[in-house]
NUMARTI-924898 format. One record per atom (N, C-alpha, C): residue number from 0; y, x, z. Coordinates in steps of 0.1 Angstrom, whole numbers, plus 2048, in hexadecimal, padded with zeros to 3 digits. Atoms other than C-alpha are relative to their C-alpha. Last residue first. Example, Ala and Ser with C-alpha at 12.3 -4.5 7.8 and 13.67 -1.06 7.14 Angstrom:
<atoms>
(1, (7F5, 7F7, 800));
(1, (7F5, 889, 847));
(1, (80B, 7F8, 808));
(0, (7F4, 809, 800));
(0, (7D3, 87B, 84E));
(0, (80C, 809, 800));
</atoms>
This chain:
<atoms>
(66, (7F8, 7FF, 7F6));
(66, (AE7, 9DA, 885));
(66, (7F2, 7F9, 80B));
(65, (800, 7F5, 7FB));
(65, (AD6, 9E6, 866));
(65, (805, 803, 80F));
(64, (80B, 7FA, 803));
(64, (ACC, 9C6, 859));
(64, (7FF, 80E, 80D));
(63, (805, 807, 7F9));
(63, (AEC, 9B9, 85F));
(63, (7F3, 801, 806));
(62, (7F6, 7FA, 7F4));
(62, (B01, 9D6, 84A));
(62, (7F4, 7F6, 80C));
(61, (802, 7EA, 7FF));
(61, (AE5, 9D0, 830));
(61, (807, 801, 812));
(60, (80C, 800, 7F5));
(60, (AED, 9A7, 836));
(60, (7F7, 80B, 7FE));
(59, (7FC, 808, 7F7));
(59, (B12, 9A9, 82D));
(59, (7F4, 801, 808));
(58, (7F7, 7FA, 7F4));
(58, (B10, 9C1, 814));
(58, (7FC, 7FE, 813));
(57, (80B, 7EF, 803));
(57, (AF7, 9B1, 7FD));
(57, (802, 805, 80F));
(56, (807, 803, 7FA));
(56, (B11, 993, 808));
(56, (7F8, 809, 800));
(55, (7FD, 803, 7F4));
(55, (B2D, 9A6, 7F9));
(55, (7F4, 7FA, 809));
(54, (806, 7F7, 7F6));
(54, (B16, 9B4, 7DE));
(54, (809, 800, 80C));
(53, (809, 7FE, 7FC));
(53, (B16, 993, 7CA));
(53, (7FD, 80B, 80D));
(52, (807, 7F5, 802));
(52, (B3D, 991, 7C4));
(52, (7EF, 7FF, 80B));
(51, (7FF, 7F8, 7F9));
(51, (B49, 96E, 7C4));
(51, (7F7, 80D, 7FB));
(50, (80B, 801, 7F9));
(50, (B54, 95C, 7A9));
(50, (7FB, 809, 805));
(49, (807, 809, 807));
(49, (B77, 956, 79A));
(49, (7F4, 7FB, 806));
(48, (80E, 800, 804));
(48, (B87, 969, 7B3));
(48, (7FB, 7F5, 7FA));
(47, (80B, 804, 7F8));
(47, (BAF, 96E, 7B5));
(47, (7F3, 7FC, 7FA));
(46, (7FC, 811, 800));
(46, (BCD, 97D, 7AA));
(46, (7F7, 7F4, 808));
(45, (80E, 806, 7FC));
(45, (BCB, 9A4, 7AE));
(45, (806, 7EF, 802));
(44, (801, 804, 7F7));
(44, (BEB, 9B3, 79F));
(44, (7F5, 7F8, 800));
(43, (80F, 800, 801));
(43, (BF5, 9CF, 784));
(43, (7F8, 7FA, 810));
(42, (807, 805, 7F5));
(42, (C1B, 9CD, 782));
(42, (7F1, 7FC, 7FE));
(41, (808, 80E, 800));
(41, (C28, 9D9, 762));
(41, (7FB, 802, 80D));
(40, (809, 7FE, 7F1));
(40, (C43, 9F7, 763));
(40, (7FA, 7F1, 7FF));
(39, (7FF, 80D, 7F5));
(39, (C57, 9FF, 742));
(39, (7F5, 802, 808));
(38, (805, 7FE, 7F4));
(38, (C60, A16, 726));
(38, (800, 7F7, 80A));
(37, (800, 805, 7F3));
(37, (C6D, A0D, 702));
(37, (7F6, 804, 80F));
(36, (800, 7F8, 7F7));
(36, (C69, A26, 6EA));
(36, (805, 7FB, 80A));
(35, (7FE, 80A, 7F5));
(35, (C71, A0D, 6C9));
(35, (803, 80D, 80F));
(34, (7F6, 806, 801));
(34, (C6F, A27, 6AD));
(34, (804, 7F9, 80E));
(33, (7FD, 7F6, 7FE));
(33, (C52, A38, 6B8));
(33, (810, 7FE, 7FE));
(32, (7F9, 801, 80F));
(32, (C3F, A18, 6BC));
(32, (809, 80C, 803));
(31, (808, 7F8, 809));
(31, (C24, A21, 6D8));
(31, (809, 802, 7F5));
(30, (803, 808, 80B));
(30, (C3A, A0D, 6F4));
(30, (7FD, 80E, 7F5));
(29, (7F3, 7F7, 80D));
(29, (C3A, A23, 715));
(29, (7F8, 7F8, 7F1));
(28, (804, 800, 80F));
(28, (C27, A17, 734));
(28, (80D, 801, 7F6));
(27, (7F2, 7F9, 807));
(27, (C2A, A1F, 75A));
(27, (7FB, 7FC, 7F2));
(26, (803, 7FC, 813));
(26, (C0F, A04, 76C));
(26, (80D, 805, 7FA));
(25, (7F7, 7FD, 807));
(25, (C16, 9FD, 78F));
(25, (7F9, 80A, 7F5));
(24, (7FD, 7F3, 805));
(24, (BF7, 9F1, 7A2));
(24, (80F, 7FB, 7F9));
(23, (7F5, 800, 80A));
(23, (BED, 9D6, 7BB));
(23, (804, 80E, 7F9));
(22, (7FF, 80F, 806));
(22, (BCD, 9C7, 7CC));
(22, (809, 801, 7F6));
(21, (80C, 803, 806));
(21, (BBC, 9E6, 7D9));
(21, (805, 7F6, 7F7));
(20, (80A, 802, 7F4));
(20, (BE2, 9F6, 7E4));
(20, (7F1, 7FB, 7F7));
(19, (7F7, 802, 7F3));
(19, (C00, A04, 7D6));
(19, (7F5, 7FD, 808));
(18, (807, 80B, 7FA));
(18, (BEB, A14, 7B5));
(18, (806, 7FB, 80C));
(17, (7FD, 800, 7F3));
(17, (C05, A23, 7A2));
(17, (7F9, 7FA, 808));
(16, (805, 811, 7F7));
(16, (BF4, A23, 77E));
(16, (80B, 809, 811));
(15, (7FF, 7FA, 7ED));
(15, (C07, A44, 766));
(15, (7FF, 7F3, 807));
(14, (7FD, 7F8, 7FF));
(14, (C0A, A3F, 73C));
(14, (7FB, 80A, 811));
(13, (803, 7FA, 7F2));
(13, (BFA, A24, 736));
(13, (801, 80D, 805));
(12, (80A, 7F2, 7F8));
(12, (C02, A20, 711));
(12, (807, 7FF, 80B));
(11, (7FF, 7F4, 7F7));
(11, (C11, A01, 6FD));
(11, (7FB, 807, 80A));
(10, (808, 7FE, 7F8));
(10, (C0A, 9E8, 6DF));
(10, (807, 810, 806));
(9, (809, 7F1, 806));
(9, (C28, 9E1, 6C9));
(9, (7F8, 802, 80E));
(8, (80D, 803, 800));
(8, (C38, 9BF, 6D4));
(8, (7F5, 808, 7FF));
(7, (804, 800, 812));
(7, (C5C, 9CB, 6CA));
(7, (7F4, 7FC, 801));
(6, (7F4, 7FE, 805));
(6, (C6F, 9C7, 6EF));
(6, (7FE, 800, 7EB));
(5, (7F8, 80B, 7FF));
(5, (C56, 9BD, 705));
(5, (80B, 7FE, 7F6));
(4, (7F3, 7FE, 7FC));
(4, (C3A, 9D8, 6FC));
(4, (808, 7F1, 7FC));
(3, (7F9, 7FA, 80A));
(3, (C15, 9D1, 6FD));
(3, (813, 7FF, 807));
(2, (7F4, 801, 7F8));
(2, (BFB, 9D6, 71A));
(2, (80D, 802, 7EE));
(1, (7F5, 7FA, 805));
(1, (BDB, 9D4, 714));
(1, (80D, 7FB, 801));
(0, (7F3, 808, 7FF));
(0, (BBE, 9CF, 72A));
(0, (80A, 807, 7F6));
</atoms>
């Protein structure tokens, strides 16, 4: 993923993730241009599933299996 800066466009560094939970992070980043040196906080959030994950069911009849 990349992340550029809002203010000059110049691609910018992931400085520090805040993960809040499985679904959502806080992203610290600092624009790369040395001139610019804008700093900011992106929101890093779970949206939703294209197509499902295989090893949920795997899961599902393991756990089943075993019961």
């Amino acid at each position: 993923m990349r992340i550029f800066c809002k203010v000059c466009g110049s691609k910018a560094q992931i400085n520090k993730t805040n993960r809040l939970s499985l679904e959502h992070a806080d992203s610290y980043c600092s624009c790369t241009d040395p001139e610019c040196g804008h700093t900011f906080v992106v929101n890093i959030s779970y949206s939703h599933t294209l197509s499902p994950s295989a090893k949920t069911t795997s899961q599902l009849a393991f756990n089943l299996a075993q019961a």
